[in-house]
N, C-alpha and C positions, 0 to 999 in steps of 0.2 A: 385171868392170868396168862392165859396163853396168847391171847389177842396182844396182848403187852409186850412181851416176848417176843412176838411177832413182828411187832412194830419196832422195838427196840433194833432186833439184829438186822432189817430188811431196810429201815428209815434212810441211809445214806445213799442205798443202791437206785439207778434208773428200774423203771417199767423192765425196758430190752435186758439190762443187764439181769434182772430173777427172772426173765421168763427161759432165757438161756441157759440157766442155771439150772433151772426146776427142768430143764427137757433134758439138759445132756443125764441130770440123775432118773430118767423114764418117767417124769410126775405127769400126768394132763394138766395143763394150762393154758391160758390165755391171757393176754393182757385186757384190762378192762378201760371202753372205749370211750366216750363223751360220742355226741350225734355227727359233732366233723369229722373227725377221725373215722368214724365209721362212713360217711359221706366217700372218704376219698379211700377208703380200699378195696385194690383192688379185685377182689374175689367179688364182693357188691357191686363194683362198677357193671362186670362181668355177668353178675346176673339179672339187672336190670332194674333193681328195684328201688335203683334211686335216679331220679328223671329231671331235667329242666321242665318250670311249671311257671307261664308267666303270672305274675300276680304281684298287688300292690305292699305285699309285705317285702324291703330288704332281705336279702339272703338266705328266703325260705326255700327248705329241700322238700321235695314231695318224695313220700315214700311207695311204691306201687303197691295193689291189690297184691298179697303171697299167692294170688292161684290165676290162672289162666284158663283161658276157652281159646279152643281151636289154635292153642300154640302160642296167642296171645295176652297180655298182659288187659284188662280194659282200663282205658284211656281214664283220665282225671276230667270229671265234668270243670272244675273250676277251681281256684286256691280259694282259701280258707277268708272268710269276712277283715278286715278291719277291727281293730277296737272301735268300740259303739256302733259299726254300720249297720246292726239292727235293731238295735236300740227302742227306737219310733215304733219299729214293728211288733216288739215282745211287748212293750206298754201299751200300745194298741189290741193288742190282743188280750189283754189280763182288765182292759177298760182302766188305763190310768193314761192313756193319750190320746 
């Protein structure tokens, strides 16, 4: 019932506009994000943990390691396979290639 409620009085308003709502009444909030939206703020950009990463996927974000050595973040050996690019390999391996 209250989820309904919920949605009922809140359904017309933006994201910004309740989340300004809920602060100036002292509530903690946050607006909740999708991975772009979280890509491009800046508090993240700031901490490092989203990096250009070439690889053959379109518009993939690489997310960094959360911990660091020596002040460092450690580097991304490599982006993430392809569909199918190993394919051959895991059926090789299980003996069905």
């Amino acid at each position: 019932e209250l989820v309904a409620a919920l949605g009922e009085r809140t359904r017309a308003e933006t994201s910004a506009g309740l989340v300004q709502r809920l602060r100036h009444a002292q509530v903690p909030c946050a607006p909740i994000q999708d991975v772009a939206a979280v890509a491009r703020d800046p508090q993240v950009a700031a901490s490092g943990m989203i990096r250009p990463l070439e690889c053959d996927i379109p518009g993939y974000i690489d997310v960094a390691m959360p911990v660091r050595r020596d002040g460092e973040r450690p580097p991304a050996r490599r982006g993430p396979p392809t569909a199918g690019a190993d394919t051959a390999d895991v059926l090789a391996e299980i003996g069905m290639g």
